[in-house]
mmJSON file of the N, C-alpha and C atoms, coordinates in Angstrom:
{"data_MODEL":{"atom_site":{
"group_PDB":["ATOM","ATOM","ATOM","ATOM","ATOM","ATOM","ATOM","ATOM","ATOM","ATOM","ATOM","ATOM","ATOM","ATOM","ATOM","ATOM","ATOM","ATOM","ATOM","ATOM","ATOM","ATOM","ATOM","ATOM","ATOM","ATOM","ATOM","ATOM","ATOM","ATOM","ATOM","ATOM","ATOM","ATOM","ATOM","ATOM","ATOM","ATOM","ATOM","ATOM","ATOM","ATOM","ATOM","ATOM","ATOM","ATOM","ATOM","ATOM","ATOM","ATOM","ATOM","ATOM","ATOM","ATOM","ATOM","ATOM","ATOM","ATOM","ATOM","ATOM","ATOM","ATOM","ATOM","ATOM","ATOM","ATOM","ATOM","ATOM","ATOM","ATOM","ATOM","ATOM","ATOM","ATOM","ATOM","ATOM","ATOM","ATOM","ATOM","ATOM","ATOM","ATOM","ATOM","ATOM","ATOM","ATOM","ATOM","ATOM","ATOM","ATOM","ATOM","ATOM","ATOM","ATOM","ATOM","ATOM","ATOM","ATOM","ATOM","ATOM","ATOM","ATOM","ATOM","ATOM","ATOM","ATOM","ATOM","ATOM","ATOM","ATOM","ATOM","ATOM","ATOM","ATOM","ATOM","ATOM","ATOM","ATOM","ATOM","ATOM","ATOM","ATOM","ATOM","ATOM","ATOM","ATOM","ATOM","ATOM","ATOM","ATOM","ATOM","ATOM","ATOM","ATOM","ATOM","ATOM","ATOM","ATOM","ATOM","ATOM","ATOM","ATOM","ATOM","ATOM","ATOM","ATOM","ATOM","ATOM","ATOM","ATOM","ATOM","ATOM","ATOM","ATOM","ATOM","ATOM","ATOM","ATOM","ATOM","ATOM","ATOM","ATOM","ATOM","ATOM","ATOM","ATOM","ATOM","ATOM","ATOM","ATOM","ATOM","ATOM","ATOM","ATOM","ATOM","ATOM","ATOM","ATOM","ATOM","ATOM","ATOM","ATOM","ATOM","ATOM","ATOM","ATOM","ATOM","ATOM","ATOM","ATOM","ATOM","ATOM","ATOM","ATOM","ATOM","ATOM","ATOM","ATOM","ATOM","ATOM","ATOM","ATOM","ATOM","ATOM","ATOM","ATOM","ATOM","ATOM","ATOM","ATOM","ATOM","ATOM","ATOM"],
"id":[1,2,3,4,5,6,7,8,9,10,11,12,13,14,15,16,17,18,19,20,21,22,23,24,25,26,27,28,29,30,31,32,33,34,35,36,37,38,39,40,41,42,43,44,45,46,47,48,49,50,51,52,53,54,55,56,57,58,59,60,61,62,63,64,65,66,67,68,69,70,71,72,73,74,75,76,77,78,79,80,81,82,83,84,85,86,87,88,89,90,91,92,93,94,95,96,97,98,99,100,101,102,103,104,105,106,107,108,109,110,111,112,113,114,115,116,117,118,119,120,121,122,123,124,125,126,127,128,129,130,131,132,133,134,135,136,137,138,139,140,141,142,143,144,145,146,147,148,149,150,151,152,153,154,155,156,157,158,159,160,161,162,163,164,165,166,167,168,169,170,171,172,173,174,175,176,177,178,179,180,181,182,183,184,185,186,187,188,189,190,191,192,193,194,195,196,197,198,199,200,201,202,203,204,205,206,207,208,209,210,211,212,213],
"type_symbol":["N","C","C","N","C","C","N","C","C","N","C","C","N","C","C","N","C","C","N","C","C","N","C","C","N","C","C","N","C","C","N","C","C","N","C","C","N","C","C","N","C","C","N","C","C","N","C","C","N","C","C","N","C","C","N","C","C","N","C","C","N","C","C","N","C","C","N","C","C","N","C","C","N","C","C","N","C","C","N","C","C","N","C","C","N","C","C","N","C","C","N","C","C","N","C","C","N","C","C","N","C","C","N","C","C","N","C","C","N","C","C","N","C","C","N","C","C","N","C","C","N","C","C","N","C","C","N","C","C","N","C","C","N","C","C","N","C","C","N","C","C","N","C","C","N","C","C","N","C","C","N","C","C","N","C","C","N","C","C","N","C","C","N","C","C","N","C","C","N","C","C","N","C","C","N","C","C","N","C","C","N","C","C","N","C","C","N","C","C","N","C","C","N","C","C","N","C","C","N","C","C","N","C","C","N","C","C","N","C","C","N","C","C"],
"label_atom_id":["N","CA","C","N","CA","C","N","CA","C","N","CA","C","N","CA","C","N","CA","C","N","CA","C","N","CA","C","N","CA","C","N","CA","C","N","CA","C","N","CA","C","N","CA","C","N","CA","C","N","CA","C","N","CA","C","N","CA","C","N","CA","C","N","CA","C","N","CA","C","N","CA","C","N","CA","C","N","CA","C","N","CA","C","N","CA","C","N","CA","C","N","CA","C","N","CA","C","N","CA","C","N","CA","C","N","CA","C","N","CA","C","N","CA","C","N","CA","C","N","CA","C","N","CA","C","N","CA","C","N","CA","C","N","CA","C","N","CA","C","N","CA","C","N","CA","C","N","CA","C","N","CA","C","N","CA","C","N","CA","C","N","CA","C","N","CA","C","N","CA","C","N","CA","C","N","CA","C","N","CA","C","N","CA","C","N","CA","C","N","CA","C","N","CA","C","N","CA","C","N","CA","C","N","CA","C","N","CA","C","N","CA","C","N","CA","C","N","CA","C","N","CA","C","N","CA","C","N","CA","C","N","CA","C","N","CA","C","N","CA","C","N","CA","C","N","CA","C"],
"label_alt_id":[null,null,null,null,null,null,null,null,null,null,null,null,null,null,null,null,null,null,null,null,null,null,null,null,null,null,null,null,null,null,null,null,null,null,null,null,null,null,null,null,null,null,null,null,null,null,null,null,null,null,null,null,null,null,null,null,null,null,null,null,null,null,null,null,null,null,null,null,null,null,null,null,null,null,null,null,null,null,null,null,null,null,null,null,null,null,null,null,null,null,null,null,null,null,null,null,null,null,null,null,null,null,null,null,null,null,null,null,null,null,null,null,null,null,null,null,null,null,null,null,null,null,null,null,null,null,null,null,null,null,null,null,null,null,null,null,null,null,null,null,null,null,null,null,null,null,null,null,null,null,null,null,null,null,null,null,null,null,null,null,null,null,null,null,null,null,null,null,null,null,null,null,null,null,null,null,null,null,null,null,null,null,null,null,null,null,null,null,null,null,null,null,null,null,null,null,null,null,null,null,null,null,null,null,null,null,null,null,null,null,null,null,null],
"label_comp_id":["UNK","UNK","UNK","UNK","UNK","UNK","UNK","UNK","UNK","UNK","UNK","UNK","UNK","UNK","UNK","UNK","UNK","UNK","UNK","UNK","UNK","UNK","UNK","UNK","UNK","UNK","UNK","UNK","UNK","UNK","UNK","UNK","UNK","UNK","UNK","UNK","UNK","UNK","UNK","UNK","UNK","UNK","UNK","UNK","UNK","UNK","UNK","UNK","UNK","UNK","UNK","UNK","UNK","UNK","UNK","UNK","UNK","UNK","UNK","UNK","UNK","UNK","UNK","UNK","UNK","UNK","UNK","UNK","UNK","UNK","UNK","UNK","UNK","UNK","UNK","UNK","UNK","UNK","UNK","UNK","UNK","UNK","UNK","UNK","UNK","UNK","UNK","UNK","UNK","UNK","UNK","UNK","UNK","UNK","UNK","UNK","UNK","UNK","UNK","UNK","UNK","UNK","UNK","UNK","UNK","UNK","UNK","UNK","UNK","UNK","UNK","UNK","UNK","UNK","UNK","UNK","UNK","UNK","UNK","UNK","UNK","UNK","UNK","UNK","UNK","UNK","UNK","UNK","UNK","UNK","UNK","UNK","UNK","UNK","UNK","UNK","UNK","UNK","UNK","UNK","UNK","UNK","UNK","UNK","UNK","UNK","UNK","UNK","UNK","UNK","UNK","UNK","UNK","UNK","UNK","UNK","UNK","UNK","UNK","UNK","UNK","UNK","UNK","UNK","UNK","UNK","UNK","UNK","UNK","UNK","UNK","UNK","UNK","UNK","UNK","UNK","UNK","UNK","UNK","UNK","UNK","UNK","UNK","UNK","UNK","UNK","UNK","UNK","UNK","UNK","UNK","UNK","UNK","UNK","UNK","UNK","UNK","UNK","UNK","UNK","UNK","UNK","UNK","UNK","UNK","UNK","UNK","UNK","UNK","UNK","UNK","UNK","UNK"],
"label_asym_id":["A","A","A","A","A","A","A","A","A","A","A","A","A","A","A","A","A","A","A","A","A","A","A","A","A","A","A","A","A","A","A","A","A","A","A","A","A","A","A","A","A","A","A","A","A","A","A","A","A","A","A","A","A","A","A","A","A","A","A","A","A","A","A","A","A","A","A","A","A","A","A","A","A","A","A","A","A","A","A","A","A","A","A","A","A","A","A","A","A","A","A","A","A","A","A","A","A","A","A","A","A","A","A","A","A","A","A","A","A","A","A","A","A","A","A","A","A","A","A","A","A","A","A","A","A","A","A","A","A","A","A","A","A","A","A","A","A","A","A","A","A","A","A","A","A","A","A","A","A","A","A","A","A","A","A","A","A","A","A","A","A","A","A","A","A","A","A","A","A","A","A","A","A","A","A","A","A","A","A","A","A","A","A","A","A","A","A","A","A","A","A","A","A","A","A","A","A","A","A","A","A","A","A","A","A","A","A","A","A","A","A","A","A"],
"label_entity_id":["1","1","1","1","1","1","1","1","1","1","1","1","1","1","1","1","1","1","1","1","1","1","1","1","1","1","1","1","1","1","1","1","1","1","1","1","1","1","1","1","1","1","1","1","1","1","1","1","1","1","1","1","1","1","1","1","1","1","1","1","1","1","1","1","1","1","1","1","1","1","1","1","1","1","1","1","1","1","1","1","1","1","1","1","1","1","1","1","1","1","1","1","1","1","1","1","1","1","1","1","1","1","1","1","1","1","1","1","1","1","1","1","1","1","1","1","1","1","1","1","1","1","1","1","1","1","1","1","1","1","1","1","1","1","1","1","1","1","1","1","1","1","1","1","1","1","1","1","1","1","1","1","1","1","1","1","1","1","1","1","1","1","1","1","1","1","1","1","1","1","1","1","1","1","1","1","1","1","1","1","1","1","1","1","1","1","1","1","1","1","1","1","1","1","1","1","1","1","1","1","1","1","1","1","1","1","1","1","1","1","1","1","1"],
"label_seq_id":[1,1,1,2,2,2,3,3,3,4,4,4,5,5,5,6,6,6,7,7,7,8,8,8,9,9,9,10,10,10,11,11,11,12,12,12,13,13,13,14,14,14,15,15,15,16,16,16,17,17,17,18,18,18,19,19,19,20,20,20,21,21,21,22,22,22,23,23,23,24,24,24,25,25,25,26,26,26,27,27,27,28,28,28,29,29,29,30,30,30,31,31,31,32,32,32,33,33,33,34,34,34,35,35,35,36,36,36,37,37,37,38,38,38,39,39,39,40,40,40,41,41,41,42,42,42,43,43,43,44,44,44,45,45,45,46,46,46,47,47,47,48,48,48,49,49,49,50,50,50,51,51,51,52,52,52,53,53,53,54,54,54,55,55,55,56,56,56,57,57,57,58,58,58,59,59,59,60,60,60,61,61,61,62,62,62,63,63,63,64,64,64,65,65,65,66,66,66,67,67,67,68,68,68,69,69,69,70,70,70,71,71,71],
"pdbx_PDB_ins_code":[null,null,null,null,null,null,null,null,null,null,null,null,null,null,null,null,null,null,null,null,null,null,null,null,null,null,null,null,null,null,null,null,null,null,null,null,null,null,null,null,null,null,null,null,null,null,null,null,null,null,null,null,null,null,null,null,null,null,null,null,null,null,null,null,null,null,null,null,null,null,null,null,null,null,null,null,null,null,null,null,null,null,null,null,null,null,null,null,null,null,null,null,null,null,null,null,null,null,null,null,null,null,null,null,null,null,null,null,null,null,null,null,null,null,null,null,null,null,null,null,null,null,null,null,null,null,null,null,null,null,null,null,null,null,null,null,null,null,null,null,null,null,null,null,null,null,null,null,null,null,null,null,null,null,null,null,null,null,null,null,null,null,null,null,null,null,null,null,null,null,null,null,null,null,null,null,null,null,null,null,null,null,null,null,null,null,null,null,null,null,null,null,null,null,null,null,null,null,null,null,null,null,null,null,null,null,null,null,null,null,null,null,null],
"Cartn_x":[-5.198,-6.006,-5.119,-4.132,-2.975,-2.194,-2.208,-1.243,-2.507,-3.952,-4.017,-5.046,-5.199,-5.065,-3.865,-2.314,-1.185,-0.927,-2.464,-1.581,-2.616,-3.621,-4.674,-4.198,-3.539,-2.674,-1.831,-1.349,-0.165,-0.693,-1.952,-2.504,-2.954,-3.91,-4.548,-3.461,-2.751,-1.552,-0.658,-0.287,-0.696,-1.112,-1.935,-3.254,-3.326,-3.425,-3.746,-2.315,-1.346,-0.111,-0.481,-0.642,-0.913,-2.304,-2.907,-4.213,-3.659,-2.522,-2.185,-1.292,-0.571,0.732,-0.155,-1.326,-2.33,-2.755,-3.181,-3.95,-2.872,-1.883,-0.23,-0.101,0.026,0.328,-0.928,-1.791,-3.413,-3.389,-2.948,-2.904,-2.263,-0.618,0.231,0.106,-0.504,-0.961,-2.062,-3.046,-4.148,-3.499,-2.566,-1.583,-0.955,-0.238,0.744,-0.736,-1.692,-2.315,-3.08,-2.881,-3.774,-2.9,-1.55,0.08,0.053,0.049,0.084,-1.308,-2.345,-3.309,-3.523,-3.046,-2.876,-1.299,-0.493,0.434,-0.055,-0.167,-0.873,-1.663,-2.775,-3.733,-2.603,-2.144,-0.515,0.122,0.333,1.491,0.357,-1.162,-1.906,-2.435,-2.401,-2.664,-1.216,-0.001,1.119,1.627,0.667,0.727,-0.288,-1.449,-1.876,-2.287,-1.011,-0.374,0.563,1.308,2.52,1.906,0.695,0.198,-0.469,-1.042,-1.412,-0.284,0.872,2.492,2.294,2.489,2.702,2.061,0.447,-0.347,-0.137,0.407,0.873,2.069,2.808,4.589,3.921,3.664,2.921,2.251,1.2,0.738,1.283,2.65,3.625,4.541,4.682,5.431,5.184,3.744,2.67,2.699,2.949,2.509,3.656,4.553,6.234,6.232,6.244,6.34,5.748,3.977,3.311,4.047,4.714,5.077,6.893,7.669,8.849,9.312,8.5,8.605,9.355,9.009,9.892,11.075,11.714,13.254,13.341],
"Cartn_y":[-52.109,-51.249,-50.34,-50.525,-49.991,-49.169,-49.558,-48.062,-47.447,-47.922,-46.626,-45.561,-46.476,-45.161,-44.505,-44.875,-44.358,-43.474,-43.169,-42.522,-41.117,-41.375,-40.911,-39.475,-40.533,-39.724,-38.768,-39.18,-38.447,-36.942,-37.438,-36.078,-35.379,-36.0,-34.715,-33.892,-34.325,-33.932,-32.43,-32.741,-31.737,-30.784,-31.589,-30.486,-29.464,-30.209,-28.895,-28.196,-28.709,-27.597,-26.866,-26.927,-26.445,-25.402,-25.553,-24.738,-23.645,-23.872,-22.929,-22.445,-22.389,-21.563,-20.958,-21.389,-20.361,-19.004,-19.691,-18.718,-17.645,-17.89,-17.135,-16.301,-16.767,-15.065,-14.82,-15.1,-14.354,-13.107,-13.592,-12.782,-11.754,-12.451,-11.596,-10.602,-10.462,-9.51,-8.835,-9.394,-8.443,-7.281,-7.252,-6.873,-5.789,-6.318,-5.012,-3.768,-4.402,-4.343,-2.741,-2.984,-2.419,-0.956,-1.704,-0.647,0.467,-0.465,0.524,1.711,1.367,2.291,3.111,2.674,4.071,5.068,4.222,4.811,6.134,5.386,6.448,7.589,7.218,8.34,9.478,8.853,10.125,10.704,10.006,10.905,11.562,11.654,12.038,13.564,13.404,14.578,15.315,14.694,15.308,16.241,15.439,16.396,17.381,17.18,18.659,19.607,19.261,20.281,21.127,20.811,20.915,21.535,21.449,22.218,23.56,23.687,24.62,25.514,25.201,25.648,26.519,25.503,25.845,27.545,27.272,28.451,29.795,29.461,30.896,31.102,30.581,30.879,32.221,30.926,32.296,33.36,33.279,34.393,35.567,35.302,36.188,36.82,35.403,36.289,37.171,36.918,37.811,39.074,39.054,40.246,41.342,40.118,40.914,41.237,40.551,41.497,42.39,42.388,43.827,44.816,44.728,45.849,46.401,45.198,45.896,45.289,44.796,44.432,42.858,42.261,40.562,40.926,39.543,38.98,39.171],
"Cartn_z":[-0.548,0.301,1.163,1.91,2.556,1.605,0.716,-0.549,-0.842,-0.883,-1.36,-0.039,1.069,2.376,2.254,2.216,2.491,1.59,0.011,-1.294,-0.419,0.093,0.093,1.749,2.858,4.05,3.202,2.589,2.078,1.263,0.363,-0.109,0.025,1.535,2.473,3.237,3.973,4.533,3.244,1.671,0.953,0.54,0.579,0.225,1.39,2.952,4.266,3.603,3.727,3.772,2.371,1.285,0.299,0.877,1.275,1.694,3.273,3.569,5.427,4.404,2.968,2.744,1.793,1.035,0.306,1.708,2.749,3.633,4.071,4.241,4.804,3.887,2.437,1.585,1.849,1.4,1.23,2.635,4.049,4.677,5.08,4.148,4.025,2.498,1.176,1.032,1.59,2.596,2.952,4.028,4.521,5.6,4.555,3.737,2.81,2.096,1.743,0.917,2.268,3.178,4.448,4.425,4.793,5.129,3.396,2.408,1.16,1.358,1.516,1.501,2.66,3.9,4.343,4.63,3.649,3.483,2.16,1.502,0.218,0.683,1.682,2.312,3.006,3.31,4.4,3.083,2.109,0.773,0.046,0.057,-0.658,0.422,1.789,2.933,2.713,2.495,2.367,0.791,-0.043,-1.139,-1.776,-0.313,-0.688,0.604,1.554,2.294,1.573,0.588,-0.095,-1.345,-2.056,-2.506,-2.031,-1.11,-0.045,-0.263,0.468,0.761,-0.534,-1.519,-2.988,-3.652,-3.081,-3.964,-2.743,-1.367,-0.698,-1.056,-1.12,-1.983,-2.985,-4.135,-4.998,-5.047,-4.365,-3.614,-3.42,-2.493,-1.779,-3.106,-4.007,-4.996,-5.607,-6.222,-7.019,-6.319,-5.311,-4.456,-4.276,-4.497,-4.753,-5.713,-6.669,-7.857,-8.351,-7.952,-7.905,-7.492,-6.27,-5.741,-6.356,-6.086,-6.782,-8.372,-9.154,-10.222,-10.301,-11.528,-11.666,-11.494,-10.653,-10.157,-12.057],
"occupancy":[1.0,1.0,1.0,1.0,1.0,1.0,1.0,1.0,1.0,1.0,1.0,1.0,1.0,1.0,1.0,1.0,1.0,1.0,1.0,1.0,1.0,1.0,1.0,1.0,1.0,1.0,1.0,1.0,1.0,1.0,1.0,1.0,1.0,1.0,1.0,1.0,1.0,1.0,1.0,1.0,1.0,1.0,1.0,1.0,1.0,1.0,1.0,1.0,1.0,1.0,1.0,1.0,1.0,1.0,1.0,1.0,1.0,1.0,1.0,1.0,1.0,1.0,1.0,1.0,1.0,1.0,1.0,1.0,1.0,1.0,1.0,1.0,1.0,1.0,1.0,1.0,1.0,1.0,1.0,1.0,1.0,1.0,1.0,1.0,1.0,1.0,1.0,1.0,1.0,1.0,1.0,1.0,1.0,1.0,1.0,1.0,1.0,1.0,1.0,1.0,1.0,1.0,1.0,1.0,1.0,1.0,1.0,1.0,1.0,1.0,1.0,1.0,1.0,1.0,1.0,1.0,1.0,1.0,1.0,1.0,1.0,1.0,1.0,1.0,1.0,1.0,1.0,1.0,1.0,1.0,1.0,1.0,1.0,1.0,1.0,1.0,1.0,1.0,1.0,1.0,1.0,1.0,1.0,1.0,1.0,1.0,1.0,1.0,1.0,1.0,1.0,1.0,1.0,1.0,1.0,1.0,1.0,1.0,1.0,1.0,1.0,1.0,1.0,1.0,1.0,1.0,1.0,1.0,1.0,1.0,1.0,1.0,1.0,1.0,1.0,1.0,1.0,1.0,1.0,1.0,1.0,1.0,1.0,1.0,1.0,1.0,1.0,1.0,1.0,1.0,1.0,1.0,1.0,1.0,1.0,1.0,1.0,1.0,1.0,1.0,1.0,1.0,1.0,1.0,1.0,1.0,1.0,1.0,1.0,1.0,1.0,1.0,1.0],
"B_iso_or_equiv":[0.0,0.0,0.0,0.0,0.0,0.0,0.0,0.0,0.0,0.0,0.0,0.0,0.0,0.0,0.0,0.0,0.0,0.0,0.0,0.0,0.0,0.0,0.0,0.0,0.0,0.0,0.0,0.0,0.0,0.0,0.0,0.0,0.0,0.0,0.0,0.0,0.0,0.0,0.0,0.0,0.0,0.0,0.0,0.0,0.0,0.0,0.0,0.0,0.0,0.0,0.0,0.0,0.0,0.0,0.0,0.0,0.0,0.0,0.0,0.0,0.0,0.0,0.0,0.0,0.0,0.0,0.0,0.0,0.0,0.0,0.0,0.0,0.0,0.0,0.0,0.0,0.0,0.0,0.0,0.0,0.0,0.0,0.0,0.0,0.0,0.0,0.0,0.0,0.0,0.0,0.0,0.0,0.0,0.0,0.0,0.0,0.0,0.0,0.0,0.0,0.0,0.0,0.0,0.0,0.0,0.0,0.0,0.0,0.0,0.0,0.0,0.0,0.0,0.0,0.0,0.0,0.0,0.0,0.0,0.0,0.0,0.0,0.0,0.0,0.0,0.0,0.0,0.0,0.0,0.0,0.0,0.0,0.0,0.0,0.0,0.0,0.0,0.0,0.0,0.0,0.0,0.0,0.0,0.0,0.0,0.0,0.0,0.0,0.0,0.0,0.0,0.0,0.0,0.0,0.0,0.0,0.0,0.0,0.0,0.0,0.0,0.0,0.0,0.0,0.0,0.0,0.0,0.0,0.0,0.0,0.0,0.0,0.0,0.0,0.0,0.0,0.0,0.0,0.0,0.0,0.0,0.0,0.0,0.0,0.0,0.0,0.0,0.0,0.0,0.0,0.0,0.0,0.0,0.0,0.0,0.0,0.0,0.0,0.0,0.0,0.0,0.0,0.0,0.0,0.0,0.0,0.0,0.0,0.0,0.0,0.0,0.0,0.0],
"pdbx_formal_charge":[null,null,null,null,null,null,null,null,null,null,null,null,null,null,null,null,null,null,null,null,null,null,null,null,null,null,null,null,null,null,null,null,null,null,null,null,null,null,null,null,null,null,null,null,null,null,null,null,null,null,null,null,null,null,null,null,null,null,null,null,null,null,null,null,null,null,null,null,null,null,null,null,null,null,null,null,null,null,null,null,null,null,null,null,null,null,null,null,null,null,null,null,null,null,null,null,null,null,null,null,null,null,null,null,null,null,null,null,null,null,null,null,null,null,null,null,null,null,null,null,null,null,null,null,null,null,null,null,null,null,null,null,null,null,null,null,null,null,null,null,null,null,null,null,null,null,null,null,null,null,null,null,null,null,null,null,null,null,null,null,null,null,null,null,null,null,null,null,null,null,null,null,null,null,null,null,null,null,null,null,null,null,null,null,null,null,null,null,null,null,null,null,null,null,null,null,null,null,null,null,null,null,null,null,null,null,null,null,null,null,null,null,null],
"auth_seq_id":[1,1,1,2,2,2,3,3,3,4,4,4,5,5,5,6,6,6,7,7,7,8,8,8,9,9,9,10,10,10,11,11,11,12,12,12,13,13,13,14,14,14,15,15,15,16,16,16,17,17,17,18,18,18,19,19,19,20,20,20,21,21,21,22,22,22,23,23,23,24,24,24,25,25,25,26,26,26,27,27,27,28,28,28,29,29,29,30,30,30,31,31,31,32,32,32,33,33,33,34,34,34,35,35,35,36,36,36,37,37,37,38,38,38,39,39,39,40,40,40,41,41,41,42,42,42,43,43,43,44,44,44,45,45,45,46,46,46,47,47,47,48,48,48,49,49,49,50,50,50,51,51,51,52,52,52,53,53,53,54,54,54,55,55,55,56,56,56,57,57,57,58,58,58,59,59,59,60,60,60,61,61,61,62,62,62,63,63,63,64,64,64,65,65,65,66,66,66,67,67,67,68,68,68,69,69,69,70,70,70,71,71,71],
"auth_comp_id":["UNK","UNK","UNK","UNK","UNK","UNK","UNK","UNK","UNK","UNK","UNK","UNK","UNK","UNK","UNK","UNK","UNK","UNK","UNK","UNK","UNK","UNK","UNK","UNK","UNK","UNK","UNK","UNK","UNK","UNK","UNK","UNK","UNK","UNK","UNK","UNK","UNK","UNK","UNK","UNK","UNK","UNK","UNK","UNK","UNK","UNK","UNK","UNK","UNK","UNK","UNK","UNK","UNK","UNK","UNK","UNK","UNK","UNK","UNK","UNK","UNK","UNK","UNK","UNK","UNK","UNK","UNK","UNK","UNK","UNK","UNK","UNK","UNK","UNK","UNK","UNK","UNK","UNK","UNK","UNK","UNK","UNK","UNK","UNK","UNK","UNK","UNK","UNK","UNK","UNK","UNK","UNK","UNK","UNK","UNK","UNK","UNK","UNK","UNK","UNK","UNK","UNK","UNK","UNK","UNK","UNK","UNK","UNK","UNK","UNK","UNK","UNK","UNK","UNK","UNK","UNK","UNK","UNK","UNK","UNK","UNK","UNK","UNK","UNK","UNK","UNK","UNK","UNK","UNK","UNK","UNK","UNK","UNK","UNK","UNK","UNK","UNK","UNK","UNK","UNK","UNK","UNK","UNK","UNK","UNK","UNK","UNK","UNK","UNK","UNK","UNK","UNK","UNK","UNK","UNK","UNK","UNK","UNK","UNK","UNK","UNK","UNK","UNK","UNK","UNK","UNK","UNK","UNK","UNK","UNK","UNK","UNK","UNK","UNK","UNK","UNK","UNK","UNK","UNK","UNK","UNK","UNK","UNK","UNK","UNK","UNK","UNK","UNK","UNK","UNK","UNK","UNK","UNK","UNK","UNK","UNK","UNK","UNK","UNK","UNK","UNK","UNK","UNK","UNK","UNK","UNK","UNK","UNK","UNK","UNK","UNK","UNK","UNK"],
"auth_asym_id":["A","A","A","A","A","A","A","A","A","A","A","A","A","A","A","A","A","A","A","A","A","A","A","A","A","A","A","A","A","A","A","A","A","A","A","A","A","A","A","A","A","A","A","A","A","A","A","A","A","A","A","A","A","A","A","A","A","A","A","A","A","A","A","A","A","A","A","A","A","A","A","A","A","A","A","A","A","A","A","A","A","A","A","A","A","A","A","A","A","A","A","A","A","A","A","A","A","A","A","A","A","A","A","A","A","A","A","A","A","A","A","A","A","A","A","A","A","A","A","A","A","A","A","A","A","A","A","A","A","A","A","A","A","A","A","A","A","A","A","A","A","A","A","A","A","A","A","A","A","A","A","A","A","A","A","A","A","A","A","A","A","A","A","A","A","A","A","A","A","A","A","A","A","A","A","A","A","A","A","A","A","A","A","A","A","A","A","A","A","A","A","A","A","A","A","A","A","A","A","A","A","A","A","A","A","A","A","A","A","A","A","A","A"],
"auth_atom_id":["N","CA","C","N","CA","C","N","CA","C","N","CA","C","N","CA","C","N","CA","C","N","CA","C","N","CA","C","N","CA","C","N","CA","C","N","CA","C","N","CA","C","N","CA","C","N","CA","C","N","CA","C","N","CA","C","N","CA","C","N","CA","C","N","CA","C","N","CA","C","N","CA","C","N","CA","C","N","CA","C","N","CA","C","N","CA","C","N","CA","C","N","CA","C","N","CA","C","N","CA","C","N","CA","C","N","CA","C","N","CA","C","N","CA","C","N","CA","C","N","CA","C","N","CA","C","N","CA","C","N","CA","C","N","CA","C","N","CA","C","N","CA","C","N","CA","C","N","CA","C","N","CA","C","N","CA","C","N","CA","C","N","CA","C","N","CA","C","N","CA","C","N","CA","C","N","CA","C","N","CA","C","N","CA","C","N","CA","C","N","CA","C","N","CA","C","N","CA","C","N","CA","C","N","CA","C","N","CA","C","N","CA","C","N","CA","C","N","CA","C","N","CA","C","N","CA","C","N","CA","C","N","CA","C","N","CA","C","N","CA","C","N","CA","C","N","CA","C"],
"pdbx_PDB_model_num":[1,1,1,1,1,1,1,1,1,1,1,1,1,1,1,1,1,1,1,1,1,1,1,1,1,1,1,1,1,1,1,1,1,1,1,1,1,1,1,1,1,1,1,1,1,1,1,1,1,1,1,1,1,1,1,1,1,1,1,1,1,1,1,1,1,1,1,1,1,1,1,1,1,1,1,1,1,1,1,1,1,1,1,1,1,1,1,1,1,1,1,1,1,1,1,1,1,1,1,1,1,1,1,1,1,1,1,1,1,1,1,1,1,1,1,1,1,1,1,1,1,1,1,1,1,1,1,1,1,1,1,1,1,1,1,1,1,1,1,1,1,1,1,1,1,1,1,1,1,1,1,1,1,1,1,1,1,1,1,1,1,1,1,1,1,1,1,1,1,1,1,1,1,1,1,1,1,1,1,1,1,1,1,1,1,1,1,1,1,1,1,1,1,1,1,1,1,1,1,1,1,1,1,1,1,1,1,1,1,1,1,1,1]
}}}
C-alpha cells in the first residue's frame, strides 16, 4: 500500500511538472507568435511605403525622359 501511494506521489508530482513546462512553451510561443505578427504588420506598412517611393521615382523618370529623352 505505501509503494504504491509513493508510485502514485511521484507521478502526480510529473505529471504537474510535465503540465507547468507544457504551459511555459505554450506561452512562450503565444508571446513570439504575438512579436512575429506585428512585426510582419510594420515590414508589410514598410513595404508599401517603399512601393509608394517606388511608383513616384518612376513617375519623375517618365517625366524625364519625356522631356530630355532615355538615360
Amino acid at each position: 500500500d505505501e509503494k504504491y501511494w509513493s508510485r502514485r506521489k511521484k507521478n502526480n508530482v510529473a505529471a504537474k511538472r510535465s503540465r507547468d513546462a507544457r504551459r511555459l512553451k505554450e506561452n512562450q510561443i503565444a508571446v513570439r507568435a504575438a512579436f512575429l505578427e506585428r512585426e510582419n504588420a510594420a515590414l508589410r506598412q514598410e513595404v508599401a511605403e517603399l512601393r509608394k517611393d517606388c511608383g513616384r521615382c518612376k513617375k519623375i523618370m517618365s517625366l524625364y525622359e519625356a522631356k530630355y529623352g532615355s538615360l
